[in-house]
C-alpha positions, 0 to 999 in steps of 0.5 A: 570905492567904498563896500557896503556890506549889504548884510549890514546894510540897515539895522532892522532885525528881520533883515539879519541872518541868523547867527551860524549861518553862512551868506556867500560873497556875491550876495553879502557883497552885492551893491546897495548903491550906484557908486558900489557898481564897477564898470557901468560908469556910463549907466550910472552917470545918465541914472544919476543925471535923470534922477537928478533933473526928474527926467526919468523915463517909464520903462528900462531894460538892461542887457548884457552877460550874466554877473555884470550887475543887470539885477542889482542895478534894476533894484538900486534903482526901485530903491532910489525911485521911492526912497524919501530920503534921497530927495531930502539929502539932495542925493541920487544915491538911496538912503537905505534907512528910510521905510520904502528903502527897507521894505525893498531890500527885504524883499517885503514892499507891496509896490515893488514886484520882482518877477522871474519870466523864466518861470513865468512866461504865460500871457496870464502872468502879464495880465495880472501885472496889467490889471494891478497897474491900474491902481495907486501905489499902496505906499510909495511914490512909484509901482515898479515892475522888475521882470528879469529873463524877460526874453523868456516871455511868450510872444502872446504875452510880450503882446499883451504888455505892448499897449501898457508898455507905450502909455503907462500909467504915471505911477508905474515904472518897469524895469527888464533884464535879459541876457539875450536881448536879440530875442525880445520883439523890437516893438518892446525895445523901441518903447525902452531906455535901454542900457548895455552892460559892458564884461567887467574889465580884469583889472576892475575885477581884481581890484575890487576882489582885492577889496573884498579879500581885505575886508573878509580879512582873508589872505589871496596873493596877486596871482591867485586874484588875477587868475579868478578874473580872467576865470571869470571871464567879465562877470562879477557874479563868477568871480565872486563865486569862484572867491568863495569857493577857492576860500573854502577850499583851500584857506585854512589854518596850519596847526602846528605854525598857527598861521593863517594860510594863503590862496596861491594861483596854484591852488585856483589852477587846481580847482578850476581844472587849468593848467599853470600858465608857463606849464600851459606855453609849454604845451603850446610850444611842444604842440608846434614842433610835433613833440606828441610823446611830450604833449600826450605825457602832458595832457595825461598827467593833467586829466589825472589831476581833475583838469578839464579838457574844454579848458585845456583847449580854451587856454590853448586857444587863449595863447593862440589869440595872444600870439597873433595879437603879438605879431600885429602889435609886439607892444601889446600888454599881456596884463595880469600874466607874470613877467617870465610868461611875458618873456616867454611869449614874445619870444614864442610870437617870434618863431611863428607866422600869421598863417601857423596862427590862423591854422591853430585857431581853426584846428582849435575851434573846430576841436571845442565843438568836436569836445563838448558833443564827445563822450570820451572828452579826455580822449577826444581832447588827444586826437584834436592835439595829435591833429594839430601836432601832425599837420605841421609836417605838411610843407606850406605854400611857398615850398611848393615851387622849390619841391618842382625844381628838386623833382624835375622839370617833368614833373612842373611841366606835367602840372603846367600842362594840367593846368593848361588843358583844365583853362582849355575845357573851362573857356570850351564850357564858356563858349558853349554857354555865351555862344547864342544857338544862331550864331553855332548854326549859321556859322561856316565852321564844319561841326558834327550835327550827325553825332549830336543827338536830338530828342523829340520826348522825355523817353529819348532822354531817358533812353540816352542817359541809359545808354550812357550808363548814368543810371542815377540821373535815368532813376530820376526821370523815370521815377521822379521827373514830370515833363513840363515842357521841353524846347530846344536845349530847355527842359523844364520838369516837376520832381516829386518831394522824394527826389534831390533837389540838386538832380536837376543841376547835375543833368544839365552839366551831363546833357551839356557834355554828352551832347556838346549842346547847352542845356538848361533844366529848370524846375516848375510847381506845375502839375506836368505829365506824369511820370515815365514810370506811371505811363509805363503802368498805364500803358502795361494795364491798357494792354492787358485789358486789350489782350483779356478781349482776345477770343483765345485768351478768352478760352484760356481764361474759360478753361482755367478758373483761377487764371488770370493775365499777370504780365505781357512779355514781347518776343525777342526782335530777331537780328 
């Protein structure tokens, strides 16, 4: 594959930086062809065919993580849309000399607009692109419209580019990049070519850093660059970045000897805050034999060194992946890890099962959520460790069964028991709930009517439920709970929006077991009556209307001006 400084990439003046001034890889290094982009093959070769044959369609949108090529690819092709010499050179490839080719890589040609819509999302800004596109281009072949982030469009505006979208004019071409594709209306994607981009793959990625370092006559070894692209976790863009940065870092010149220093793995691990690869094996082994003293030594000498804890966990998640990997497929290849962590892992794959695996994923997963919303990361970090450390002391499954005969026959037979009366009360619930109502009445079984009781209004209900000292679900009829209507063993209530939505569920299981008689509350949007609570209210206002009518509370009341009638209190019921 050959590299295209894109510094260098035409001879105009205007288009080199000054000298002094620095221009970092990803962009002295970003692709200004189709053959200088890794890892899109199948993009690239239905581009380069519709070129080729001028089927090309009006509208594109390139998904896929970020630092994969979306942007570049979206301005390469611009580029070889209205480049002159393409058609010339019978080539797909743009020529990058001719005028269109350089006015679009200064960013300085009236025909292609590139427009970020995270800083442009309103319905105004697509509308100034509707209007331009009713004109001819000023000098190239094709308008093209390159809108990246497009997904931060609003929904006004994604409607407003909908009728432009479907019937361009022939002279327009767009082009959209987004990384979250799932937020962008599927009336856009059905009137779109749309292409995937795939992560870059680690050994594409580090071939071409290696590439790169050559070029920049730098000196990297192998491990150094294979852990920037494992870092970089498919993006190009963050490989690049990390590159740079590990350079400026770390590459320097030793005086004394006056040789050129060389990026080593170690120097990536400390910059990025990771632990070293058989270092971080270590861990995980310690980690699963409970050796916490050993592993909180180990974290804190890490976290004192500038490591960062979500990547701790993440590489402890990493080895986790590989170890259950291992156990499915022990031919599996590690790639980029050296030899002897190689060895170390399969060998470690081999004292675990699938089941300590899945235990760590999860314990692991749960403690990144748990980290990224910490203020203490560090401390939080510990506590997931000394979580998943301490849990393996829990005996597994299998060990039950010998933990019964070791303790005795009587402590087996108890839990036999158990699980017999549990199977007991289960079909009891079952019978109650499939046995229609004729069948328990008519049946010449003797049952005990007398003791079940029967409620002739919400009031008894509520009374029962009292009685019974379930003072929650009493709470909720007398203050939430507006009769509907109520049949035999169907109640049917309206709560008011304060109430839990559950309640109703749990008085049912409560009214089925006091009463050993099916119940079934059910919910409705209906008014109802109202409430236990507001009758009470009326009912106690009726009343003290009533007695203010009295002739002697009349005298009372003449008698004493500020008096008034408060509260009504019956005489006890004598026994």
């Amino acid at each position: 594959m050959s590299l295209q400084n894109s510094s260098t990439s035409n001879s105009s003046p205007s288009s080199q930086e000054s000298k002094g001034s620095y221009q970092v890889l990803a962009r002295k290094w970003r692709p200004q062809a189709f053959k200088d982009v890794i890892g899109q093959d199948v993009m690239i070769q239905i581009l380069s065919n519709a070129l080729k044959s001028n089927r090309l369609g009006h509208a594109f949108i390139l998904t896929g993580e970020r630092g994969v090529g979306k942007t570049t690819t979206a301005r390469i092709l611009a580029r070889a849309i209205n480049c002159v010499g393409r058609s010339l050179n019978e080539s797909v490839e743009p020529c990058g000399t001719c005028g269109p080719c350089v006015d679009i890589l200064e960013e300085r040609h009236l025909d292609v607009i590139e427009m970020d819509a995270a800083s442009h999302t309103s319905v105004d800004d697509i509308r100034e692109i509707i209007s331009s596109c009713r004109y001819l281009p000023a000098s190239a072949a094709y308008k093209v419209y390159i809108i990246d982030e497009v997904h931060m469009l609003s929904k006004n505006a994604f409607n407003a580019l909908l009728k432009t979208l479907e019937e361009p004019p022939p002279h327009v071409k767009f082009i959209f990049a987004t990384t979250e594709i799932h937020k962008v209306p599927v009336t856009i994607l059905s009137r779109c070519c749309r292409f995937d981009l795939k992560r870059i793959s680690a050994e594409e990625m580090s071939s071409y850093l290696k590439t790169i370092v050559s070029q920049e006559k730098s000196k990297v070894d192998d491990e150094a660059i294979a852990l920037i692209a494992r870092f970089a976790d498919g993006s190009l863009r963050d490989a690049m970045s990390l590159l740079d940065q590990a350079l400026n870092m770390f590459q320097r010149t030793d005086a004394e000897s006056s040789k050129a220093f060389s990026l080593t793995a170690c120097h990536v691990r400390d910059m990025v805050g990771a632990f070293e690869g058989s270092e971080m094996i270590t861990l995980f082994e310690s980690l699963h034999k409970g050796e916490m003293s050993k592993t909180l030594k180990m974290t804190e000498n890490f976290y004192q060194k500038g490591g960062d804890s979500s990547r701790l966990i993440k590489d402890l998640l990493d080895i986790t992946y590989i170890l259950s990997r291992l156990k499915v497929d022990p031919m599996l290849d590690l790639g980029i890890r050296t030899k002897e962590d190689q060895h170390h892992l399969h060998a470690l794959a081999k004292t675990f099962s699938v089941p300590v695996l899945q235990r760590t994923w999860q314990i692991l997963s749960k403690g990144w959520e748990e980290i990224r919303s910490s203020p203490l990361s560090a401390l939080a970090s510990q506590m997931v460790l000394m979580r998943l450390g301490y849990i393996q002391d829990l005996p597994p499954l299998h060990t039950w069964s010998s933990f019964f005969s070791e303790k005795g026959a009587d402590i087996k037979e108890e839990f036999v028991r158990d699980q017999e009366e549990s199977k007991i009360e289960e079909k009891i619930e079952k019978d109650i709930e499939t046995t229609p109502l004729e069948e328990k009445v008519n049946s010449g079984k003797k049952t005990e009517e007398e003791s079940i009781p029967s409620f002739e209004n919400l009031e008894e209900i509520a009374d029962f439920l009292l009685k019974h000292k379930e003072i929650r679900l009493y709470t909720m009829l007398y203050q939430e709970a507006h009769l509907v209507d109520m049949k035999e063993g169907v109640l049917t209530l309206r709560l008011n929006t304060e109430a839990e939505t559950k309640n109703h569920l749990q008085l049912a299981r409560v009214l089925t077991a006091l009463t050993h008689r099916k119940w079934i509350v059910q919910l409705s949007q209906e008014m109802g009556q109202p409430t236990l609570r507001d009758k009470k209210e009326a009912f106690e206002k009726m009343r003290l209307l009533e007695i203010e009518k009295d002739s002697l509370v009349k005298e009372v009341l003449k008698t004493f001006k500020e008096a008034r009638v408060e509260k009504i209190i019956d005489e006890p019921k004598e026994e």
